[in-house]
DRENDO-1510 file (C-alpha; in Angstrom, 1 decimal, always signed):
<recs>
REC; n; res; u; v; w
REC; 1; UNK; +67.7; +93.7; +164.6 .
REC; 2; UNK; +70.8; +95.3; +165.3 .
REC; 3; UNK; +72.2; +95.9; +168.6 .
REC; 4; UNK; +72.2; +99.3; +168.8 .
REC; 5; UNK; +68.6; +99.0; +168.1 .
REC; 6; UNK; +68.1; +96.3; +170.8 .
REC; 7; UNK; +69.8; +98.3; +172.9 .
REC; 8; UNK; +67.8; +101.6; +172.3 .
REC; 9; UNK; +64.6; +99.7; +172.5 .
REC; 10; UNK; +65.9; +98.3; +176.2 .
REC; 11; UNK; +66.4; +102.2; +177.3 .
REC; 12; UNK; +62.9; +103.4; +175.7 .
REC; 13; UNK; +61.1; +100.2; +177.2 .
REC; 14; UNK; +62.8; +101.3; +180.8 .
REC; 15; UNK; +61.5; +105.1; +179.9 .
REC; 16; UNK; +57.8; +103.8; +179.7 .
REC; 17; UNK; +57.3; +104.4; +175.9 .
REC; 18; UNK; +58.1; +100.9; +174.4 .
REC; 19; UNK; +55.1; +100.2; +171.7 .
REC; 20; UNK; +54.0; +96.3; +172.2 .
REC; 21; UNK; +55.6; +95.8; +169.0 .
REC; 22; UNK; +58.7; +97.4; +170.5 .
REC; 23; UNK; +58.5; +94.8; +173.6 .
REC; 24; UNK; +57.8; +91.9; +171.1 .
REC; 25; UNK; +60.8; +92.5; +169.2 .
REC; 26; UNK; +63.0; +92.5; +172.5 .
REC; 27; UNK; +61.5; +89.3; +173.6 .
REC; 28; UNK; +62.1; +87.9; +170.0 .
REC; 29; UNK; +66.0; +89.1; +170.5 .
REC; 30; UNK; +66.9; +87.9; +173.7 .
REC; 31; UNK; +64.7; +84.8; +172.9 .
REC; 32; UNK; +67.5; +84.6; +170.0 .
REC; 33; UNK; +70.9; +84.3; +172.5 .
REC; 34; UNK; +68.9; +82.0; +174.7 .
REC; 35; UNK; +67.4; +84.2; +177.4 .
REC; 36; UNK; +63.9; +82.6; +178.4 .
REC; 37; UNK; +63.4; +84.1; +181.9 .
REC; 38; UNK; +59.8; +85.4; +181.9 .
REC; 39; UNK; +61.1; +89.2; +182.3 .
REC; 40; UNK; +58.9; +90.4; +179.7 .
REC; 41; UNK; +55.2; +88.8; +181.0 .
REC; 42; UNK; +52.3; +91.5; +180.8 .
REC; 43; UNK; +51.9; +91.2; +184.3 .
REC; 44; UNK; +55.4; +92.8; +185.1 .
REC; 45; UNK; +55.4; +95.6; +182.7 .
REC; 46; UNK; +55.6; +98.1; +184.9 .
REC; 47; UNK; +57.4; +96.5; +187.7 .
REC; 48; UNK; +61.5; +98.0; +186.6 .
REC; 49; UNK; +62.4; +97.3; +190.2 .
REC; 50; UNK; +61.6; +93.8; +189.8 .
REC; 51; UNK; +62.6; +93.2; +186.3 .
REC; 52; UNK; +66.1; +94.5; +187.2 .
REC; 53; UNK; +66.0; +92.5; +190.5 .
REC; 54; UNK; +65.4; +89.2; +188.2 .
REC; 55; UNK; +68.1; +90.2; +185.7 .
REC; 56; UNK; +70.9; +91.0; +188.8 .
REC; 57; UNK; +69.4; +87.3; +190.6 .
REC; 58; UNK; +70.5; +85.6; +187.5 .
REC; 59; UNK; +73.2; +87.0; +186.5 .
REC; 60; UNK; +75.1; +86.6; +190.1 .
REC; 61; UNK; +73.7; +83.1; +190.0 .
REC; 62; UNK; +75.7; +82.7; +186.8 .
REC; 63; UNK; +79.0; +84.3; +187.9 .
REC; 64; UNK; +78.6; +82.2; +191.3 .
REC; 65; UNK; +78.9; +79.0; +189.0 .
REC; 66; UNK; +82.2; +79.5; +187.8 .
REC; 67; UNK; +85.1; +77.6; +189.4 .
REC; 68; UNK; +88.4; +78.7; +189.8 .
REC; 69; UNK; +89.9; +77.5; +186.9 .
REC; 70; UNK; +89.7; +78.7; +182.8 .
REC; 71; UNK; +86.9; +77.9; +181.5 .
REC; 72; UNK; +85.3; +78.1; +177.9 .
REC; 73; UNK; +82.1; +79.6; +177.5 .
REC; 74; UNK; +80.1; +79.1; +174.3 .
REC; 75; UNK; +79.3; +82.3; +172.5 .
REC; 76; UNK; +75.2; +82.5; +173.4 .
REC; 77; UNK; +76.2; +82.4; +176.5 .
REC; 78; UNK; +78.5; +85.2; +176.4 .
REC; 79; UNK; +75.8; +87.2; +174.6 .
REC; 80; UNK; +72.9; +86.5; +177.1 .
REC; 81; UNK; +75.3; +87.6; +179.9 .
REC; 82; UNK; +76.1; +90.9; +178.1 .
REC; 83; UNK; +72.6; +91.3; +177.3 .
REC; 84; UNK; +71.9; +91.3; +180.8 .
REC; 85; UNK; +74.2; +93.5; +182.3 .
REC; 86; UNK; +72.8; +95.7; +179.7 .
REC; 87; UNK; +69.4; +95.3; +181.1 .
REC; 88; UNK; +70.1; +96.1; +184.8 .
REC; 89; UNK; +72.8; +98.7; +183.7 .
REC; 90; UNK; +70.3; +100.5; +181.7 .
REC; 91; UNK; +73.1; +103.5; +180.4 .
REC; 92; UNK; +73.2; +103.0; +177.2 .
REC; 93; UNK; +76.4; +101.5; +177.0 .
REC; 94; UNK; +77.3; +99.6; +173.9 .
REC; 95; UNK; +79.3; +96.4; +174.4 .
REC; 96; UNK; +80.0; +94.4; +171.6 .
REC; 97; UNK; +78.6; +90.3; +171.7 .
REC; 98; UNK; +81.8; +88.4; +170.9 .
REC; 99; UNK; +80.5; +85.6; +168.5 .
REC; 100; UNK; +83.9; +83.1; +168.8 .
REC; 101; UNK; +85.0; +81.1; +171.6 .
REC; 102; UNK; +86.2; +83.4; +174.4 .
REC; 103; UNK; +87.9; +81.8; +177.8 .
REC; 104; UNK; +86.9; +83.8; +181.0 .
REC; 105; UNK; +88.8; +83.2; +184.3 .
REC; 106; UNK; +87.8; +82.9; +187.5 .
REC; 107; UNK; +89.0; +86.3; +188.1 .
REC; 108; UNK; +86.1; +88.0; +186.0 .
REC; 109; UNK; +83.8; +87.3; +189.2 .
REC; 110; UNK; +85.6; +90.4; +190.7 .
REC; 111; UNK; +83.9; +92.4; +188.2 .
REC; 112; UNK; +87.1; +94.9; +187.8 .
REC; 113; UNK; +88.8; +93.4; +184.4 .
REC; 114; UNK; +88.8; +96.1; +182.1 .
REC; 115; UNK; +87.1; +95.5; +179.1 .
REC; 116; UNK; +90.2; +96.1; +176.6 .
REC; 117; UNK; +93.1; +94.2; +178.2 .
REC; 118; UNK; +96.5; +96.7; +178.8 .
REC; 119; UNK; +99.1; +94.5; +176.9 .
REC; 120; UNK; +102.5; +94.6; +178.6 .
REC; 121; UNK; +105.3; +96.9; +177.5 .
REC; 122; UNK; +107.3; +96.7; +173.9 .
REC; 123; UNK; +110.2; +98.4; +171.7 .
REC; 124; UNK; +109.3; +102.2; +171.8 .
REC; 125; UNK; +111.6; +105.0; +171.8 .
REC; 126; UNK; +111.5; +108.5; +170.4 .
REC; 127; UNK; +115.5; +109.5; +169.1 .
REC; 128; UNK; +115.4; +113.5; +169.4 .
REC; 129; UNK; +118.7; +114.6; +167.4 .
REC; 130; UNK; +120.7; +117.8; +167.8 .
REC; 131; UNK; +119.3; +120.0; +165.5 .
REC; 132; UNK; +115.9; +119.4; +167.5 .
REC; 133; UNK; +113.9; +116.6; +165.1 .
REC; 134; UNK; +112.2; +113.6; +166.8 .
REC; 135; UNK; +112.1; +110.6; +164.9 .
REC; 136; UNK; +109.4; +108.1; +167.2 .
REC; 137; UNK; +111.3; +104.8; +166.3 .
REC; 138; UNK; +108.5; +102.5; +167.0 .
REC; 139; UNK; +107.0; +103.5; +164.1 .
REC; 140; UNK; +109.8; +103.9; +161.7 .
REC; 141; UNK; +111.2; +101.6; +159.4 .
REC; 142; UNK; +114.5; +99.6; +159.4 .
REC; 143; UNK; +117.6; +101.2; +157.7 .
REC; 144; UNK; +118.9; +104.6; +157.5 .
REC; 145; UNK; +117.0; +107.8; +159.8 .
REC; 146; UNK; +119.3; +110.7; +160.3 .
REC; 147; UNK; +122.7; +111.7; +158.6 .
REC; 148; UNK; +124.4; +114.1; +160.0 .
REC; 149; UNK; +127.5; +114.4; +157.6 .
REC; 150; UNK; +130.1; +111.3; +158.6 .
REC; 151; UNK; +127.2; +110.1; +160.8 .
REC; 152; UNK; +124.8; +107.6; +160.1 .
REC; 153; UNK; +122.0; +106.5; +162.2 .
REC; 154; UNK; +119.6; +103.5; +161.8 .
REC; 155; UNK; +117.4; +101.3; +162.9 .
REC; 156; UNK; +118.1; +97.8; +162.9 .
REC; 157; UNK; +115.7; +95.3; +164.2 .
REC; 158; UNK; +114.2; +96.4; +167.5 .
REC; 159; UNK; +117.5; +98.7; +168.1 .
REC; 160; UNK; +119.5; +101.1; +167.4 .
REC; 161; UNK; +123.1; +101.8; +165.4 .
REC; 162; UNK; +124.9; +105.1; +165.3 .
REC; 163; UNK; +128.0; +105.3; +163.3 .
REC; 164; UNK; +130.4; +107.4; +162.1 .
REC; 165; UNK; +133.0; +107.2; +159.4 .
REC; 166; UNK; +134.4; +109.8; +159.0 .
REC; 167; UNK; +137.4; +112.2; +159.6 .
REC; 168; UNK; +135.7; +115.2; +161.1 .
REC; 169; UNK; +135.1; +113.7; +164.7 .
REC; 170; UNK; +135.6; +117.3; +166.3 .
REC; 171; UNK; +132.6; +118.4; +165.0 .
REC; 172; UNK; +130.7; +115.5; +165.4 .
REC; 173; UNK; +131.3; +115.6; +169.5 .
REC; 174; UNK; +129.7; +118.7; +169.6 .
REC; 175; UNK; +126.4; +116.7; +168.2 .
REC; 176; UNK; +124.2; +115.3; +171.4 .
REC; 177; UNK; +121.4; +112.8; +170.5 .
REC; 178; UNK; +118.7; +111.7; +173.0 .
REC; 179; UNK; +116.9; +108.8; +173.1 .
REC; 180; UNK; +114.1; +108.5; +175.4 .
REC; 181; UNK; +111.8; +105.7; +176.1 .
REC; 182; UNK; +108.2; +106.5; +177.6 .
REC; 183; UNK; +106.4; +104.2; +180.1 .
REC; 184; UNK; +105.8; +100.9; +178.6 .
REC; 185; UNK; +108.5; +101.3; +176.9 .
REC; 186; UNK; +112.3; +99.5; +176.0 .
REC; 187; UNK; +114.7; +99.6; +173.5 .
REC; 188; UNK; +118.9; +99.1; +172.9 .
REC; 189; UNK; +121.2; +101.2; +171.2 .
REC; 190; UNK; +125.0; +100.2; +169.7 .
REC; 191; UNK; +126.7; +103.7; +170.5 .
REC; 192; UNK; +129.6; +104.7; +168.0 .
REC; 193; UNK; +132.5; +102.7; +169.5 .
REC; 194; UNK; +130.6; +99.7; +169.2 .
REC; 195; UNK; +129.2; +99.9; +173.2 .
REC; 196; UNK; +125.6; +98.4; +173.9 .
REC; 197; UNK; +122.7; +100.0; +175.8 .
REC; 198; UNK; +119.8; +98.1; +177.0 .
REC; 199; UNK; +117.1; +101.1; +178.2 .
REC; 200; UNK; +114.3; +100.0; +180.2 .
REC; 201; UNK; +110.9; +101.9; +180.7 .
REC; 202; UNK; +111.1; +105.4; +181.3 .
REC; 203; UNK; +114.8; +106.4; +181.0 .
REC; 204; UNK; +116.9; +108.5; +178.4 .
REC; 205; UNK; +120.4; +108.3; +177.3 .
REC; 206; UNK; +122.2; +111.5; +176.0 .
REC; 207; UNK; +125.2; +110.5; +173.7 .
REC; 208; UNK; +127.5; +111.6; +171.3 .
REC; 209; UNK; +127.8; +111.2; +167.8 .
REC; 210; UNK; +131.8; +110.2; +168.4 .
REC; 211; UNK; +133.7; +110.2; +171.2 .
REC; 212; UNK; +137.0; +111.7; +171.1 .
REC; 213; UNK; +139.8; +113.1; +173.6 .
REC; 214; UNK; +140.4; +111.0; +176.6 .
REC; 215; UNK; +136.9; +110.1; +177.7 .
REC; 216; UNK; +133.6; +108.7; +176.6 .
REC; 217; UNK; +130.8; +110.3; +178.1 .
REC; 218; UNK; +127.6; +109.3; +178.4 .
REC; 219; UNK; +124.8; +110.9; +180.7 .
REC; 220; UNK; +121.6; +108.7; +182.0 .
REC; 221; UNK; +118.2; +108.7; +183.6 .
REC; 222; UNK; +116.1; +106.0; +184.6 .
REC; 223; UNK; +117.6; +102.0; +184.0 .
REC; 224; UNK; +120.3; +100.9; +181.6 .
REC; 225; UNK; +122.3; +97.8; +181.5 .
REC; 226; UNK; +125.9; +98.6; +179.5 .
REC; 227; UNK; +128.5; +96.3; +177.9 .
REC; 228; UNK; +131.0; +98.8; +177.3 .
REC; 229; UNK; +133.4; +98.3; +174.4 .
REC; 230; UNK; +137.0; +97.7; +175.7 .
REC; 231; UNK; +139.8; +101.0; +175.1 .
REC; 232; UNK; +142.2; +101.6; +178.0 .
REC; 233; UNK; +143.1; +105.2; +176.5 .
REC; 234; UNK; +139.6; +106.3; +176.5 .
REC; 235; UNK; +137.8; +105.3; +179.9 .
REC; 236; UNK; +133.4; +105.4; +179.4 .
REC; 237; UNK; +131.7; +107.4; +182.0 .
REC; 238; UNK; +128.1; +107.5; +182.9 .
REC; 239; UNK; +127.0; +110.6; +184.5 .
REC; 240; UNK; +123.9; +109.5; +186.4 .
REC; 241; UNK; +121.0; +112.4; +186.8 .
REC; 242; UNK; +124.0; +114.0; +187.4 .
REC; 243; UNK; +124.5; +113.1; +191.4 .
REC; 244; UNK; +127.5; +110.3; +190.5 .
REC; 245; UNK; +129.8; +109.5; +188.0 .
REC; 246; UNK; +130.7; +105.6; +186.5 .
REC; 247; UNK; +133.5; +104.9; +185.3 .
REC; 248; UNK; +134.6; +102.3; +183.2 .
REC; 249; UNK; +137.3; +101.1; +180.8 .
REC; 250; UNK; +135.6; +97.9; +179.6 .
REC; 251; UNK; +132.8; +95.9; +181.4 .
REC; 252; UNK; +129.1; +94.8; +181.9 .
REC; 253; UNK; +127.3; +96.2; +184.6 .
REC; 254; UNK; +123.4; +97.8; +185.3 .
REC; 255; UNK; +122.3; +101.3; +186.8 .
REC; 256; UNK; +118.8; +102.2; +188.6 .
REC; 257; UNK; +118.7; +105.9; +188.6 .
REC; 258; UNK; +114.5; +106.8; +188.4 .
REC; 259; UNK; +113.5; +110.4; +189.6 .
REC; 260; UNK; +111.4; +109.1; +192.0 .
REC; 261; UNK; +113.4; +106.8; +193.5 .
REC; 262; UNK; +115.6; +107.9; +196.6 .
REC; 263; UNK; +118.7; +105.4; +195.5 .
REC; 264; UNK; +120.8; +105.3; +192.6 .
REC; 265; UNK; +122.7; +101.4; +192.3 .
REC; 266; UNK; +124.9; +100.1; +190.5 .
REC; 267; UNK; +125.6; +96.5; +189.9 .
REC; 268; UNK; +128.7; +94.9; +188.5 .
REC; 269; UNK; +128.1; +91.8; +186.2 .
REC; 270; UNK; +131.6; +91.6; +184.7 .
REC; 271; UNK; +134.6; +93.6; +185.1 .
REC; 272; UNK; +135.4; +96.8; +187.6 .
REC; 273; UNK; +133.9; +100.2; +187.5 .
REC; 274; UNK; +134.8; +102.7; +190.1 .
REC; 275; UNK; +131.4; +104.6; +191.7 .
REC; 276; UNK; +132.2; +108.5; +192.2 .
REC; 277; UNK; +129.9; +110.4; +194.1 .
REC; 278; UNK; +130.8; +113.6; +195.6 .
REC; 279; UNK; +134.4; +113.7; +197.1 .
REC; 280; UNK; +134.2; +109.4; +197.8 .
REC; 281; UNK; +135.5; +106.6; +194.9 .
REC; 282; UNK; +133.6; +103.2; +195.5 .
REC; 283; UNK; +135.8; +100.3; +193.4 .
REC; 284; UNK; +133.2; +97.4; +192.8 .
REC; 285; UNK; +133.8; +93.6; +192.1 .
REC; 286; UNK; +131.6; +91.4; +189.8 .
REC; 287; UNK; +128.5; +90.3; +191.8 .
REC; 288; UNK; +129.0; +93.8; +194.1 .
REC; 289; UNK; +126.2; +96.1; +193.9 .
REC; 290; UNK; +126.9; +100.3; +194.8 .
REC; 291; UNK; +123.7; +101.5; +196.6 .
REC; 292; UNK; +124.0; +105.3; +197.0 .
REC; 293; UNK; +121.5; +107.1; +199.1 .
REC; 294; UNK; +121.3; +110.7; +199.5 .
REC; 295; UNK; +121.1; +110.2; +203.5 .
REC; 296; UNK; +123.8; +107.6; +203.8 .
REC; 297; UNK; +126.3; +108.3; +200.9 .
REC; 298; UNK; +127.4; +105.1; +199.3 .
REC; 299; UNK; +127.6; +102.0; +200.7 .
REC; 300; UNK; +128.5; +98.2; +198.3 .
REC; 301; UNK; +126.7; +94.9; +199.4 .
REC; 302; UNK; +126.7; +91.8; +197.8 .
REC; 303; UNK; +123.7; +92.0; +194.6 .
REC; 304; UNK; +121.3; +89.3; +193.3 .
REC; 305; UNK; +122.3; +89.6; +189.8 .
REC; 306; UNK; +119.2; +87.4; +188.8 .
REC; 307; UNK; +117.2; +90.0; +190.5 .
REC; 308; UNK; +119.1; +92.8; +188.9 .
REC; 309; UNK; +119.0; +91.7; +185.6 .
REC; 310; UNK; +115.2; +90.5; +185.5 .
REC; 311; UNK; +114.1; +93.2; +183.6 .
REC; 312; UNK; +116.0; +92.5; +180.8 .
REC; 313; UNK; +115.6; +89.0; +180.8 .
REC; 314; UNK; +111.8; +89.8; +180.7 .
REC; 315; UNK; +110.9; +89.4; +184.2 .
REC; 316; UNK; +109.7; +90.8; +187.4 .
REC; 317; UNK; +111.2; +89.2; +190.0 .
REC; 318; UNK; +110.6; +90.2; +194.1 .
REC; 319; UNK; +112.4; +89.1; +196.6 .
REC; 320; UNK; +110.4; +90.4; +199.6 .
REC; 321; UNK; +109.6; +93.7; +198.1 .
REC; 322; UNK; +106.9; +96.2; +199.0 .
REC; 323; UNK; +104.1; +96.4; +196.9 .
REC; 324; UNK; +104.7; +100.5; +196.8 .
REC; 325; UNK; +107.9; +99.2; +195.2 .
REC; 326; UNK; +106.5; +96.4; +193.3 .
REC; 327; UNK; +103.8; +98.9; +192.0 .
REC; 328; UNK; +105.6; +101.2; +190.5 .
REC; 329; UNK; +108.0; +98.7; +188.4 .
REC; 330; UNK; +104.1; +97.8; +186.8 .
REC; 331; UNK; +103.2; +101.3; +186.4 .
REC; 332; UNK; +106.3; +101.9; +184.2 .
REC; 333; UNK; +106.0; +98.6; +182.3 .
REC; 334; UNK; +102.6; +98.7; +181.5 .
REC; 335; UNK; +102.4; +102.8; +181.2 .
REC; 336; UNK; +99.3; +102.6; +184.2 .
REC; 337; UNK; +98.6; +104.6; +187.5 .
REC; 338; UNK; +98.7; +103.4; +190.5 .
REC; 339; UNK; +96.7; +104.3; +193.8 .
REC; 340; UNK; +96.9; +102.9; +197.0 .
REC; 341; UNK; +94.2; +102.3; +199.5 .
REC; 342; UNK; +95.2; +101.2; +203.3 .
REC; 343; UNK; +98.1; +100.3; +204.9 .
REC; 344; UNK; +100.6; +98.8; +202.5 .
REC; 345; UNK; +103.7; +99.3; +205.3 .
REC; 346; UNK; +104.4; +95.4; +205.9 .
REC; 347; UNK; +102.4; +94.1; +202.3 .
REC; 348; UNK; +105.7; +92.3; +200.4 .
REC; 349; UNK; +105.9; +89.7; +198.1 .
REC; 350; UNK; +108.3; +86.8; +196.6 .
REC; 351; UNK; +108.0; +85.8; +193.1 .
REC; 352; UNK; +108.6; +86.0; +189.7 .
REC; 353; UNK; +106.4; +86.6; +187.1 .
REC; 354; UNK; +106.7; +87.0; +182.7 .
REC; 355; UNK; +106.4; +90.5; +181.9 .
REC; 356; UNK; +105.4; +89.5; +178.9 .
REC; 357; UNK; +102.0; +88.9; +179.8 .
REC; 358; UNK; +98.8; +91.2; +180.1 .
REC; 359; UNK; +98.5; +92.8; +182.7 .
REC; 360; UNK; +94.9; +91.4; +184.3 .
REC; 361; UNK; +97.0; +88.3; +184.3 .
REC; 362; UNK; +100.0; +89.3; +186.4 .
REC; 363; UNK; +97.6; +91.4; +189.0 .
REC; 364; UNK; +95.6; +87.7; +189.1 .
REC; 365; UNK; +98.4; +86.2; +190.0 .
REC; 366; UNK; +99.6; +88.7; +192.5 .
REC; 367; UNK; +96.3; +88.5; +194.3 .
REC; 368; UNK; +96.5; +84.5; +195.0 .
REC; 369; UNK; +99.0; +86.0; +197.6 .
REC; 370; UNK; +96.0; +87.0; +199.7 .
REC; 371; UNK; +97.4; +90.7; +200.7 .
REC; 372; UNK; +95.9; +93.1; +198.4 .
REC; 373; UNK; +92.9; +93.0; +195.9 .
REC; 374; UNK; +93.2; +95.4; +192.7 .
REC; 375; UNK; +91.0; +96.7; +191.0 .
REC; 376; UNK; +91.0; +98.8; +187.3 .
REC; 377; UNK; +90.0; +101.2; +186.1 .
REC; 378; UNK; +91.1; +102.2; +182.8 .
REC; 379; UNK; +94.7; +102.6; +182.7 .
REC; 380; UNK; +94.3; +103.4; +186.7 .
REC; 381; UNK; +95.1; +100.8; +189.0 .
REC; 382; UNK; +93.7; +101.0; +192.7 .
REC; 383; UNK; +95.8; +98.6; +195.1 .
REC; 384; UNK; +93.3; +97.6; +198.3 .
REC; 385; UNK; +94.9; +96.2; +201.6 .
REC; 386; UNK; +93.0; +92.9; +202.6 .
</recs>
């Protein structure tokens, strides 16, 4: 028998109409993944209330044994455990009985694992060119996507290379290419004059396909770390969501622009790049970090560059940092919503933490801090004060 048929069999037993033929054959299945409870004696037939009251005894009873640690169930097991939750569920839902060796933490006793893990984020982008085409580079091939007479764009391992060779560089200025990466996202780009662009999740960069005249110009949204090719006679500028200019002549350093975040900073790995905002100049150092907030203008402090630079070195890292904060770093990463329930005012946290890893595993690991339980619900997370 099939499991859709078991499974139809359960509902129609639960509706009354089960033929003792019907009920022999569920006996005979569960019998099969090693479910002996006496659910099915004649004396109990009609008794749902109790039946299901049996099935939710044993099942808690299993849960209850686990210890927190990993540990290895054999596949019966797994089976008679579905099969059960089927039972007391009675909806109809089809889950599928994993016949290899599956590990279950200590976690699953929550009851709010999903039941298809949300992987962490990866290389996506979509390159929209100036005559309007999108090319989704996740999906596209390595070597040549878009030429656009002297230019040539490609992909090249899990980036991007935009060149041009030839004379006509006027006319190639006037060409703007975006490339925009969606939650869960990340990619880098090598930008005509040899300049790299790390992207992180949700951001954009708007570019040229040269750069001539005195300036290179850039304009960004969301995170980006830049090493900026070296050329005295042609300074780069960033122009951030368009509230403050960067400007650079040759350097390393990371910007945090997002929408829906109140601060733009700026951090200065190697190098000097001059902040502009409004009518004020800000002239960092390596190690300096430019925070400017609307309310306050801009004001340079001292930056944890580990901190700074964790995203790209494929981490999360908090340093006492609100979970509202913390929260929305994940919701970008691993393209999830996020709701909040209860006071998360004074709810921080120190750590870091791989983001290459599911995400049921870093929310496990946030929750040995003892300050919030989470709990998912497809790609919605719910954060709950403790």
């Amino acid at each position: 028998m099939t499991e859709e048929q078991y499974l139809s069999l359960c509902e129609k037993y639960f509706k009354g109409i089960c033929t003792p033929e019907e009920i022999a054959l569920i006996k005979n299945y569960q019998h099969e993944f090693g479910i002996d409870d006496p659910l099915w004696d004649t004396n109990m037939m009609g008794d749902k209330a109790r039946i299901k009251g049996l099935l939710q005894a044993r099942l808690q009873n299993s849960l209850s044994e686990q210890k927190p640690k990993i540990i290895t169930f054999k596949p019966w097991r797994i089976a008679a455990i579905a099969a059960s939750l089927l039972l007391f569920t009675c909806t109809g839902l089809y889950l599928v009985l994993k016949r290899n060796t599956l590990q279950i933490s200590y976690t699953a006793k929550h009851n709010n694992i999903p039941s298809a893990e949300i992987q962490p984020g990866s290389n996506k982008a979509v390159l929209t060119l100036s005559t309007g085409q999108s090319i989704v580079l996740d999906n596209a091939k390595n070597g040549l996507l878009s030429k656009q007479g002297d230019v040539a764009i490609s992909k090249s391992g899990d980036g991007l290379v935009v060149k041009n060779s030839g004379a006509n560089q006027l006319a190639a200025q006037a060409a703007l290419n975006t490339i925009t990466i969606p939650r869960g996202g990340k990619y880098d780009i090598v930008l005509p004059d040899g300049t790299r662009v790390w992207l992180n999740s949700s951001s954009s960069l708007t570019f040229p396909t040269a750069f001539i005249g005195s300036e290179r110009k850039v304009t960004l949204t969301g995170e980006a770390y830049f090493e900026v090719a070296k050329n005295k006679a042609m300074p780069f500028r960033v122009n951030v969501n368009n509230k403050q200019v960067v400007e650079v002549l040759g350097t390393h350093f990371n910007i945090s622009a997002y929408t829906d975040e109140q601060e733009i900073t700026t951090t200065l790995l190697e190098g000097s790049v001059k902040v502009n905002y409004k009518n004020t100049t800000s002239l960092l150092k390596p190690g300096q970090m430019a925070v400017n907030n609307p309310a306050g203008g801009i004001t340079v402090q001292d930056a944890n560059i580990d901190e700074v630079m964790a995203w790209k070195n494929g981490l999360f890292q908090f340093n006492n940092e609100n979970i509202t904060t913390v929260m929305k770093k994940v919701s970008r990463w691993y393209d999830v919503d996020v709701d909040f329930k209860g006071d998360m005012t004074s709810v921080n946290f120190d750590g870091n933490y791989s983001r290459s890893k599911t995400l049921t595993n870093l929310l496990k690991n946030i929750e040995l801090m003892d300050k919030v339980h989470f709990v998912v619900e497809g790609r919605r997370v719910i954060v709950i004060g403790k």
